[in-house]
C-alpha positions as CSV (number, residue, x, y, z in Angstrom):
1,X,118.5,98.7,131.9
2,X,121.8,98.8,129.8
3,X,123.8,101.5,129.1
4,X,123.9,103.3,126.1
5,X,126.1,103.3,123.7
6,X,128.7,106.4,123.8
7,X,129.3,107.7,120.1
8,X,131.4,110.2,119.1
9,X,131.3,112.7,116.4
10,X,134.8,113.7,114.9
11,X,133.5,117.3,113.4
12,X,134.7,120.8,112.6
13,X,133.5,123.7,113.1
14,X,131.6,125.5,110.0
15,X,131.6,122.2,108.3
16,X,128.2,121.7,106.6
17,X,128.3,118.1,106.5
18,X,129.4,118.0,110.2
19,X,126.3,119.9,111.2
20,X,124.2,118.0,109.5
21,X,125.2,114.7,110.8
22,X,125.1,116.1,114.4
23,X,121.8,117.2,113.6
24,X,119.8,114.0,112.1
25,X,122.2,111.9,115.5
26,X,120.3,114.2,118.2
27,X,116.8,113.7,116.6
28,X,117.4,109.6,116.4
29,X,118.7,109.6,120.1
30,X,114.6,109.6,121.2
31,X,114.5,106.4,119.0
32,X,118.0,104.5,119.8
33,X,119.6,104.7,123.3
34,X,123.0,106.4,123.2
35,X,125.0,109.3,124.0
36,X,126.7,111.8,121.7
37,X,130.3,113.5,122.5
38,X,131.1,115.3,119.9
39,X,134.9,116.6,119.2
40,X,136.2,119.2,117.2
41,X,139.3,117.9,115.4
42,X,140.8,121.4,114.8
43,X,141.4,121.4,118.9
44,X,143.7,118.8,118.8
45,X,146.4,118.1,116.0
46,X,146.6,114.6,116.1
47,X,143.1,114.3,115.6
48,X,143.3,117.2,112.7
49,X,145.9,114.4,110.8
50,X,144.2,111.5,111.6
51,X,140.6,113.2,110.3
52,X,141.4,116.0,108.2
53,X,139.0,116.4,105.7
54,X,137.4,113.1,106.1
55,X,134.9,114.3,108.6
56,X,132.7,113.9,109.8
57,X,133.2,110.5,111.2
58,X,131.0,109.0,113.2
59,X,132.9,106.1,115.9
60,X,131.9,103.9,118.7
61,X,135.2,103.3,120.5
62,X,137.5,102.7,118.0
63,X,135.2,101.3,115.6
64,X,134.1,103.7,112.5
65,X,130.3,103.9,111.8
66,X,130.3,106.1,108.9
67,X,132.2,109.2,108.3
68,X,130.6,112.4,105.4
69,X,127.0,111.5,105.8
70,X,124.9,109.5,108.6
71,X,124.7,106.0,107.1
72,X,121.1,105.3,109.0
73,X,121.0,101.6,108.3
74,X,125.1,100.9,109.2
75,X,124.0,103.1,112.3
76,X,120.9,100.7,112.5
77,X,123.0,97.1,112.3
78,X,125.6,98.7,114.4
79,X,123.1,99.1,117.3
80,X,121.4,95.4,116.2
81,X,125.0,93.9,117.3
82,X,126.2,96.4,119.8
């Protein structure tokens, strides 16, 4: 069996769009085999300028998915590939 793929979620917290993204990733993870980390940017200043308010941003590694709203078929041709 592989192993799944770790994603991370750059987020905020109170962000609306952030939620919702988390939100629609844990309901696919029954479908698709990965793991979620999720990381909020205002912890860690680097991250706050890299992000800022282009969150959330959804990254395997160092590779961007999608970032504002869950992409589902660039989530769906990432996996194809990964």
């Amino acid at each position: 069996m592989s192993t799944p793929l770790q994603l991370t979620l750059y987020r905020r917290t109170g962000c609306h769009l952030c939620e919702a993204m988390q939100g629609q990733l844990l309901a696919l993870q029954k479908d698709y085999a990965f793991s979620l980390q999720t990381v909020d940017i205002d912890d860690d200043p680097a991250l706050e300028a890299a992000y800022g308010e282009q969150i959330p941003v959804l990254m395997h590694g160092e590779t961007e998915i999608c970032h504002y709203f869950l992409e589902l078929s660039k989530l769906q041709q990432y996996f194809s590939q990964a």
